[in-house]
Each structure stands twice: as C-alpha cells, then as structure tokens.
C-alpha positions, 0 to 999 in steps of 0.5 A: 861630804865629812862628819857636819851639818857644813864642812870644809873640803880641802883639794890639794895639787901640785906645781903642775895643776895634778890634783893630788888630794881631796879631804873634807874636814869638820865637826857635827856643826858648821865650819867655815874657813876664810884663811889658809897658810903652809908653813916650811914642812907644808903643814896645812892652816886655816882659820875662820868661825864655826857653830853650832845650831842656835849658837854663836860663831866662835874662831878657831884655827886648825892644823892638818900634816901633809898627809892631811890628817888633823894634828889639833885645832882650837876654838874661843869666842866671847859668846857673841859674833867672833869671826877669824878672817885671815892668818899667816904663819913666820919663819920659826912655824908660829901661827898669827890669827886675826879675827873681829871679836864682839867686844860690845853692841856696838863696838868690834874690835881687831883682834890678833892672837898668836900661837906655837906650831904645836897648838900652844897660846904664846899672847893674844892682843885686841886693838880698836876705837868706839867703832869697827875694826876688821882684819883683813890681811896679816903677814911677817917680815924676815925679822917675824915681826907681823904686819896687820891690814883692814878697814877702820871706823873709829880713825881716818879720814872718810867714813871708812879708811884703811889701817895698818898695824906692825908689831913686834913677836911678842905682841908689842904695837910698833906702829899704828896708820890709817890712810884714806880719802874723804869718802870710804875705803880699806885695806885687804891684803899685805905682803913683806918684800925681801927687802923690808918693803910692806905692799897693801892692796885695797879699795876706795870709793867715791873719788870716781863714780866707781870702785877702785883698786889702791896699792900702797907701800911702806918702809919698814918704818912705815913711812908711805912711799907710794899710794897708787890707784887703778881707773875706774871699776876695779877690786884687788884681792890679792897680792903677792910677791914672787922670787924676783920681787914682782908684784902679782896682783889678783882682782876683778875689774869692767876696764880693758884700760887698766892704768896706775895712778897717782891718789891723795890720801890722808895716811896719820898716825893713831894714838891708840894702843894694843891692849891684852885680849883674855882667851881660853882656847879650848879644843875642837874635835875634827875629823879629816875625812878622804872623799871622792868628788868629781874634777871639771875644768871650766872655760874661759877666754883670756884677753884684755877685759871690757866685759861686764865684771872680769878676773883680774892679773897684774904683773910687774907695777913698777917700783 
C-alpha cells in the first residue's frame, strides 16, 4: 500500500476496540516511524527517519488532522545517520522531537529540537560527550518544561547508564543525571505524574544473570527518590500514568514471580552542557492515502507468565 518503496500505515480505533480508520502515509522513499503523540484536538504525529535509495536517513516529523489528511511534515539531517526516535507534545500543541544525529564517526550526540503546531522551527539543542548519547523517551510536565531519557556512554557508572535531561521551554538545560550500576543499562521511556513526580522505566544488566527491568523516580528537582528493579528476565517498554495516578507498565518477561526490589546505582550530576544544533528543516511531500486491509484478532492466553518470553502488565507499584 501508499505512494513509496515502504510507507507508514496508520490504523485508527476508538475507546471500544472499533477499527475506526486505516491510512498509509509516504513519500516515493522509505519511512519509518519510531514515535507517535495526539495533541488535545486529536491531531495525529510521528517521528522517525526516512530516505531515499543509496541515501542517508534524515529525521523528519509529520502532522495528520483528525480526518488523517496530511497538515505538513519536515525533514533535516547532517548528511550521515540521523534518526528520530521519540516525541511528545506540551499543553500549548508544540511538538518536542528527539533523535541522534551523526555528529562524527564516532561520536552521536542526543539531539532535541522543538516546534510550533504549525510546522514552525521554535530552537533546536544537542546535548552529549566523546561518546553515544540515544534518546529514547521524552515527555513535559504541567509547567511545559520537557523532560529527555536514554542511554549513555560518555557519563556513568558502568559501560552504559541511563540519563535524564530536564529543560526548560526555551531550550534551557535545567538538570543533567545519569544513573547506572557497574555493568550496563538505560533508560527507555518517562512520564510526569500530576503531582511534578517523573517516573523512568529502563533496563540494566549484569547485576544477575539476566536483564531486568528498572523504575525510577524523581522530584521535579531531580532529586532520586526510589530506584527499584524487578527479578530476573524482565524488559519494561512502556510506562504510563492513569487518571488516578497509577502506574501501568508495559513489558516482556520469562518470570510467573514478578517481585519489585531494591537496587544501588550511582545517580550523579553531569557537567555537560546543552549547546545550539543548527538545522534547516525543509518540507517533505507526503501523501495520506485511504486502503483497505483485512483486520484479524490473534490468540492468546492470559495468566501469570512462566513461558519462554511473554507480554508483560503491571498495575499499581506502589509509591
């Protein structure tokens, strides 16, 4: 389906599971999308890398209406491996990308760069070491202040930690962390409680002889509060917060015996400032096409893991 050599296809439902919608959405390259976000007048965005045939992936970001027809979409890149990997959008309808652009052979920075709901470039910033830096989950408070997570190799305790960056809504750098063990790990998502609480879920290992799942919180300071991991092989992908202030956790994991607890980590303030990340973006002409498609329903037995590697739901940790 759609206009490309690999589109995007977008399937839209409502609250009670009816499919509503399916589109794809492309240009004559490739797209990929690794983001999506609804703004308050269910506007639809996603973010993630495109290009062409014997090119290099550039970011880019794009905008479809309710009625899933294109409103605009950008692209930018320094002519290496530039890849968008999350985005969020604050209360006012601006649109927060986050990506890793190739600042050198060797070197990938995190990048954050934000924009009007009209498509308009408001500042772009990059933040990073003599290392990579990957964006991985970003969200905003209720003051619009934005809030950046992923992995590290420039700062830290192990060969790979976790950081958190908070700036303010013009691009200001408010606070720098990392937090990690001796061995390896990373932050992969965040979300911002009513309260100004930040949770970040993540990964670390070689504390055990397997993975596991890490959740952190945080002050709007950014002072820790808690750091808690789960036993064993576990993987948390996602991490919300629902009208009652319960966390729902999304994941994988091989363990029936999905138990919280306690883990040290190093969690340090880093030195290293935000600094300009000079962009043009320019326009990218896609096209949102309706197709027709067949919808399935899978199986699937619901019950307390144990299995090789199963879908993981937590509710309710408290805190």
């Amino acid at each position: 389906f759609g206009s490309g050599m690999d589109d995007i296809y977008i399937l839209i439902y409502s609250p009670d599971g009816t499919l509503i919608s399916h589109k794809a959405w492309g240009t004559s390259g490739y797209e990929v999308v690794k983001d999506m976000a609804v703004d308050g007048d269910d506007n639809l965005y996603f973010a993630g890398y495109q290009f062409y045939y014997g090119g290099f992936p550039t970011m880019f970001v794009a905008k479809l209406n309710t009625n899933g027809s294109s409103e605009w979409a950008l692209t930018w890149g320094l002519e290496g491996n530039d890849r968008a990997s999350c985005l969020t959008v604050d209360q006012l309808g601006n649109v927060y990308v986050a990506g890793m652009p190739d600042m050198s052979s060797a070197s990938y920075d995190t990048a954050l760069v934000k924009f009007s709901a009209d498509g308009l470039l408001l500042w772009s910033k990059r933040w990073g070491g003599e290392g990579i830096e990957g964006a991985n989950g970003i969200t905003t408070d209720s003051f619009n202040q934005v809030y950046l997570v992923g992995g590290t190799t420039s700062f830290g305790a192990g060969s790979v930690d976790a950081f958190v960056l908070k700036l303010d809504n013009e691009g200001g750098l408010l606070f720098a962390k990392t937090w990690g063990t001796s061995t390896s790990g990373s932050a992969g998502c965040i979300n911002a409680s009513t309260n100004g609480t930040i949770y970040i879920s993540g990964y670390i290992q070689g504390l055990t002889t397997s993975i596991q799942g890490v959740l952190l919180s945080l002050d709007p300071s950014g002072e820790l509060l808690l750091s808690s991991a789960l036993q064993e092989y576990s993987w948390l992908a996602s991490i919300s917060i629902d009208a009652v202030s319960d966390l729902i956790f999304v994941g994988a994991s091989n363990n029936s015996n999905c138990t919280w607890g306690s883990v040290a980590g190093e969690f340090v303030d880093v030195s290293a400032g935000v600094e300009d990340y000079n962009i043009n973006p320019i326009a990218l002409e896609g096209t949102s096409l309706d197709v027709i498609g067949t919808e399935s329903f899978p199986s699937g037995t619901e019950d307390t893991g144990g299995g090789e590697i199963e879908s993981l739901v937590i509710k309710n940790f408290p805190h």
